[in-house]
Each structure stands twice: as structure tokens, then as C-alpha cells.
N, C-alpha and C positions, 0 to 999 in steps of 0.2 A: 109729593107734598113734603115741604120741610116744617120739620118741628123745633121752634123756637124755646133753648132752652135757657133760662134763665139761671145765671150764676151768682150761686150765693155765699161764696169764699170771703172771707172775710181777709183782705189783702195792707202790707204792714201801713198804709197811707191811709188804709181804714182807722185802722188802730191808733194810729198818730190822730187820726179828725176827731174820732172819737175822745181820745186822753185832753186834746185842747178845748174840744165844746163841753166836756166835765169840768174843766176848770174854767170856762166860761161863764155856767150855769152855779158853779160856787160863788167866786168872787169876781163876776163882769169879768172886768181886762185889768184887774189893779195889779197883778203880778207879772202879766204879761211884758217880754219886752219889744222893741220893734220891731226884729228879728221874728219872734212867734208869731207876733200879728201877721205880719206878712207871710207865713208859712202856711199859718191857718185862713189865710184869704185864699191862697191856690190853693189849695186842698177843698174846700166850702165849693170855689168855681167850679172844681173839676166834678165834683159828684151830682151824678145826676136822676133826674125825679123824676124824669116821666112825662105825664100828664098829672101829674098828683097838683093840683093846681095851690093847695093848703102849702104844701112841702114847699113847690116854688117860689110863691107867697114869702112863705118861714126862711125863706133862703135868703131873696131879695133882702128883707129886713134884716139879716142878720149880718151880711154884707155891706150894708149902710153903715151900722154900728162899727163894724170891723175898719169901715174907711174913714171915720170919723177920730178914732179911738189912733188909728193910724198918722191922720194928718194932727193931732196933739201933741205927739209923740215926735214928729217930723219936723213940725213949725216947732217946737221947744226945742229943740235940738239944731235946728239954723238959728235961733237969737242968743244962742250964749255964747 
């Protein structure tokens, strides 16, 4: 019988997800540039919940935001 063991190291792409959803959770996306947003959109996809259905939920929506705040940034940057 194997024993499934869950690892809980906190690895440096944690640590970056973490640093960008704090500054998230500050000031939205007002500092961020398009470069971050999309860094913190891989980083958001890669992490993964489980069956935590609330977290996947929180994920979804946060990824909305993040592609939203992304194509702003994108379409302003093709009209000048």
C-alpha cells in the first residue's frame, strides 16, 4: 500500500504568486505591467486546488480579471 504524501515546500513560483496576489489584493492591477500580468496568469494556471471547489471557483474569477486587465493593456498598446 502507498502512502500519498503531500508536499508542502513552499517553491520560489510560490513565492513570486504569492508577492503578485499581495499586490493584487492592494492595489488591483494599477501598478502592474503587462509583463507581470502575464506572469501572474502562468503562475494562477499552474497552481493547483484539488477538488477545493471555493479555491477553483476563486481561481476562475481571478483569471477573468487577470485576462481582462491583460487585453487593456494589449488593446492600448496596438492604438498608439
Amino acid at each position: 500500500m502507498m502512502c500519498h504524501l503531500l508536499d508542502y515546500r513552499i517553491t520560489a513560483e510560490d513565492k513570486e504568486r504569492i508577492k503578485l496576489l499581495e499586490e493584487v489584493s492592494k492595489n488591483k492591477f494599477m501598478n502592474f505591467s503587462l509583463e507581470q500580468l502575464i506572469r501572474l496568469q502562468e503562475l494562477v494556471e499552474k497552481k493547483e486546488y484539488g477538488t477545493e471547489k471555493k479555491a477553483q471557483k476563486s481561481k476562475r474569477s481571478l483569471l477573468k480579471q487577470i485576462n481582462i486587465e491583460i487585453y487593456k493593456r494589449d488593446d492600448s498598446a496596438l492604438w498608439k
